[in-house]
Structure formats: structure tokens, C-alpha cells
C-alpha positions as CSV (number, residue, x, y, z in Angstrom):
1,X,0.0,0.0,0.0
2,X,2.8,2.3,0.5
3,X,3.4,3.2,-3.1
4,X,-0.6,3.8,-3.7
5,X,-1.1,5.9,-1.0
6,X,0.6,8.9,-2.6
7,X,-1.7,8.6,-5.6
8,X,-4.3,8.6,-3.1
9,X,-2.7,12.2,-1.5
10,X,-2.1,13.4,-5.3
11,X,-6.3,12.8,-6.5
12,X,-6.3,9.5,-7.7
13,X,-9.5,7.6,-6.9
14,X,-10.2,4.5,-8.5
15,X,-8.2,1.7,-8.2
16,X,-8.9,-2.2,-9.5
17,X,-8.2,-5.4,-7.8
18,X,-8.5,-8.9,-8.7
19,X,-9.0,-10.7,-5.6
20,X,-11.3,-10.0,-2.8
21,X,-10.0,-11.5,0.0
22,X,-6.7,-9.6,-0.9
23,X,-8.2,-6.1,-1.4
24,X,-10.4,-6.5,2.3
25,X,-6.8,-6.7,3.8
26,X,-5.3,-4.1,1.7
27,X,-8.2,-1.6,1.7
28,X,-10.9,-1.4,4.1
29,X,-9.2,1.2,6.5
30,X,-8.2,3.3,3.4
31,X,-11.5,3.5,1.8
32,X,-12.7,4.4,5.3
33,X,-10.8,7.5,5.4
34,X,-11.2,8.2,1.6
35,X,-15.1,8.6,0.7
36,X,-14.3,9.3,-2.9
37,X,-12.3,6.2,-3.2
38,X,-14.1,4.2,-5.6
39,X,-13.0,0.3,-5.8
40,X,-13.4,-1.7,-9.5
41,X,-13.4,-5.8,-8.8
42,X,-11.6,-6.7,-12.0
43,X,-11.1,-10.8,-11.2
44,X,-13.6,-13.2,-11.2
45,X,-16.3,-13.0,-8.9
46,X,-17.7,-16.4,-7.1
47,X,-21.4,-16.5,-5.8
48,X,-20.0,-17.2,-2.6
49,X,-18.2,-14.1,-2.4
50,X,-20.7,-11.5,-3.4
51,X,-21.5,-10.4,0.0
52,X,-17.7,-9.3,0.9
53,X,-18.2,-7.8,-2.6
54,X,-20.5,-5.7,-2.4
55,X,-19.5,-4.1,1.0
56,X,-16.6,-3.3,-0.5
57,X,-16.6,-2.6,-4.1
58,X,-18.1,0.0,-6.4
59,X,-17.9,-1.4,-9.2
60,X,-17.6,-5.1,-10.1
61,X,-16.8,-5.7,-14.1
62,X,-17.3,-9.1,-14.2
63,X,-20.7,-10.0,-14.0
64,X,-20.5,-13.7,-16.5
65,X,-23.6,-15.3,-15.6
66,X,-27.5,-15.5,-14.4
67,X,-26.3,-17.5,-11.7
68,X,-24.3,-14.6,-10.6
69,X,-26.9,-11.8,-11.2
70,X,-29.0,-13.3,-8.9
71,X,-26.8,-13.3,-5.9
72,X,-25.9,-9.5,-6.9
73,X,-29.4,-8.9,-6.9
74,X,-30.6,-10.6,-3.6
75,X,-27.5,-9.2,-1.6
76,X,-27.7,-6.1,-3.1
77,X,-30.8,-5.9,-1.2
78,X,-29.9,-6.8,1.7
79,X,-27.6,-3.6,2.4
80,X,-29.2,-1.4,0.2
81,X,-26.3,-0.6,-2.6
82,X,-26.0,-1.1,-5.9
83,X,-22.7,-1.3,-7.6
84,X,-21.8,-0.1,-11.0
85,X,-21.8,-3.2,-12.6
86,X,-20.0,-4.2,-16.2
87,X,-21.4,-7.3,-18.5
88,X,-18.1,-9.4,-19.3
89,X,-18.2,-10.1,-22.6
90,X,-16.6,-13.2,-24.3
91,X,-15.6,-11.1,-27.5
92,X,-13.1,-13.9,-28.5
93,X,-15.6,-16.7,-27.4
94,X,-12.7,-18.5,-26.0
95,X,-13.9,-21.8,-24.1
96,X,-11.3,-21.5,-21.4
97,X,-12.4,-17.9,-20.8
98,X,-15.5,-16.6,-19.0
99,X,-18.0,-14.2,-20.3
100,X,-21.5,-13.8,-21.6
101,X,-21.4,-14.8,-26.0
102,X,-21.7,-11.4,-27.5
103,X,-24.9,-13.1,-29.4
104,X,-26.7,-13.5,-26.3
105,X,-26.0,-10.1,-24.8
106,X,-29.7,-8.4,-25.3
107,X,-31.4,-11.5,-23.6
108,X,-28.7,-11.1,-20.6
109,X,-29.1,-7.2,-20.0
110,X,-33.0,-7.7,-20.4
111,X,-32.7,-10.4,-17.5
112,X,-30.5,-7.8,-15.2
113,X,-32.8,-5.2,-16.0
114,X,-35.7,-7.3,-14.5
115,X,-33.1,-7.9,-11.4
116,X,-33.1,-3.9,-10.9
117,X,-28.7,-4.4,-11.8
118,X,-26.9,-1.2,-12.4
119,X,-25.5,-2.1,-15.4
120,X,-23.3,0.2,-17.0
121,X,-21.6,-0.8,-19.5
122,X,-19.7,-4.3,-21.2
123,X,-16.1,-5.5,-20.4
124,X,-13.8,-7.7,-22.2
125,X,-10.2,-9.4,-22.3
126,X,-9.4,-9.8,-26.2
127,X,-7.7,-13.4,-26.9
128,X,-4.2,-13.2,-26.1
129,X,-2.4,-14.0,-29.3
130,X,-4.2,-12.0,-31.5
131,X,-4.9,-8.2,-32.9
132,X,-7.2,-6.6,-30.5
133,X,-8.4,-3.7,-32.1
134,X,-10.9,-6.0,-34.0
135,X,-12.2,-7.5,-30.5
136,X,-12.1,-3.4,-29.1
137,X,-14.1,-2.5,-32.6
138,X,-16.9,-5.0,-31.6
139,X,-17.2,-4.2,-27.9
140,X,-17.5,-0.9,-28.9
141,X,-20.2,-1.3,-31.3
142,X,-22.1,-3.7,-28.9
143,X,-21.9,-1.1,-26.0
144,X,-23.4,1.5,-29.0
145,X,-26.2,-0.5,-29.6
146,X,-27.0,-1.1,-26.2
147,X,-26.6,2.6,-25.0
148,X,-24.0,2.1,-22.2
149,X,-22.3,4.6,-20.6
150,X,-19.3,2.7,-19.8
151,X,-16.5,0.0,-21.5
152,X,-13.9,-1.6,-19.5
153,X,-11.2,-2.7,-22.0
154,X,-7.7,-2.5,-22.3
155,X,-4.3,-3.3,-20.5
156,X,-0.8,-2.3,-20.1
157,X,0.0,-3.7,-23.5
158,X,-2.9,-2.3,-25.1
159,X,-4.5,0.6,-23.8
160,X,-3.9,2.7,-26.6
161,X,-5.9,0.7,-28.6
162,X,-8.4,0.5,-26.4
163,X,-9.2,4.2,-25.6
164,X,-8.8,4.9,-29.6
165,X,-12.3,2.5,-29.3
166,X,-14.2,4.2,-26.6
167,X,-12.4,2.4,-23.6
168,X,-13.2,4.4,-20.3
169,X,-12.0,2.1,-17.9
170,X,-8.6,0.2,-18.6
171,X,-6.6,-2.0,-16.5
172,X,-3.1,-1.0,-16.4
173,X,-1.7,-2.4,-13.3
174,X,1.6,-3.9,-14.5
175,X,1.9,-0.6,-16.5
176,X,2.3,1.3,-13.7
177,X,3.3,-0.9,-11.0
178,X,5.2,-3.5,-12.4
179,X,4.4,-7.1,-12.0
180,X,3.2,-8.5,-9.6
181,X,5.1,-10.6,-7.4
């Protein structure tokens, strides 16, 4: 935490982690003294962790599945917030990846809508091995159609791309930090 807490001092306030457990430790008593501090869950979120979620998190961009929009929506409840929430979207329809099928985004955002989900916008992680901007072109035509406010796309190696396509949220960790260890 040491070498995000000057960001913090300098303005910055949104910040992504992957892991929940890992980001309770690391930021619970910070957010408490930083109101504006807005949290982005940017790993894969388990039903059974939704409720640490949500208590901590602003914004979780990895909603993948009914299964999971149901436990947002019945915990969400239960303490009375609603996080910004992105659709993650298998643009590359990679079987080893999660992810909604781009095809079957309408029927998905119709069933969130009827859960009262804050949806704001898509997210994506193009296939590794392959030009991106294609993948970022579709994402951004899908979050067009659909009206969203929000796309959370790009990483340190691609950012570039990414914003060029209407990326507003980007996940340049390593970028900035380095690897992690």
C-alpha cells in the first residue's frame, strides 16, 4: 500500500483489484478515510463471495452469468447498494475464458434489467495472441447498440488501442506498478 497511497494524496481515486480476500486486507481502512475512493473488482467473482463484494466494491466488471446476477441482486438488497456493474463479454468466445457470447448479450441485459442491476456498460479481455483492435471495434459497437455509458477494456499492452475504441476504464496495473510478485 505504501506506493498507492501517494496517488491517493495526489487525486487518484479508483483503483482495481482482482481478488477479494486480498483487497479487504489491503483496503478497508483506506476507503474508510477516503469517501471518494471508488473500488473496481476486475477478477472473477464467485457467488459465494458476493456479499464481501459488495461491501466493499463500487464497481464489479465481471458480471458472467444469471447464476451470478442473482446473488448480486438478492444481496444487493440486503444492504441497500448497488454497484456499477460491467457485463463481461466473451468477445473472443474462448472456451477457457469466461464471459457472456456477445450473441446473447440483449437477452442477458433484459434479465438484469428485470433484477433492478446497475448495469453500465460491457467488459472484455481480447484473446491473447491476436490483434485486439478488431475485438475493441466489436465491444465498442455492442456497448453503441446497447446505450451504455461505460467500456472496461484494455491493459498495459494495449491501452492505446483500447481508448482509440471508446475504452473508459482500462486496466493498467503492471503498466504502472510493475508485475506482480
Amino acid at each position: 500500500m505504501d506506493h498507492i497511497l501517494p496517488l491517493i494524496e495526489y487525486g487518484h481515486m479508483h483503483f482495481g483489484e482482482n481478488k477479494i480476500q486480498e483487497a479487504i486486507s489491503k483496503w478497508q481502512n483506506v476507503k474508510e478515510k477516503n469517501a471518494n475512493l471508488k473500488l473496481h473488482l476486475i477478477g472473477k467473482l464467485q457467488t459465494n463471495k458476493v456479499k464481501f463484494a459488495l461491501m466493499l466494491f463500487d464497481y464489479i466488471h465481471s458480471l458472467d452469468s444469471r447464476k451470478l446476477a442473482d446473488k448480486i441482486s438478492v444481496e444487493q438488497k440486503k444492504i441497500n447498494k448497488k454497484p456499477k456493474i460491467f457485463i463481461q463479454i466473451n468477445i473472443g468466445n474462448e472456451i477457457q475464458k469466461n464471459g457472456i457470447n456477445p450473441e446473447y448479450l440483449e437477452d442477458f441485459y433484459k434479465y438484469c434489467v428485470t433484477l433492478n442491476l446497475n448495469v453500465v456498460g460491457t467488459m472484455c479481455i481480447p484473446p491473447l495472441n491476436d490483434d485486439s483492435v478488431k475485438y475493441f471495434m466489436r465491444m465498442r459497437y455492442l456497448n453503441d447498440k446497447f446505450n451504455f455509458r461505460e467500456l472496461s477494456m484494455g491493459m498495459s499492452s494495449d491501452y492505446l488501442d483500447a481508448v482509440k475504441n471508446g475504452a473508459t476504464y482500462l486496466r493498467i496495473g503492471s503498466g504502472i506498478f510493475g508485475q506482480r510478485n
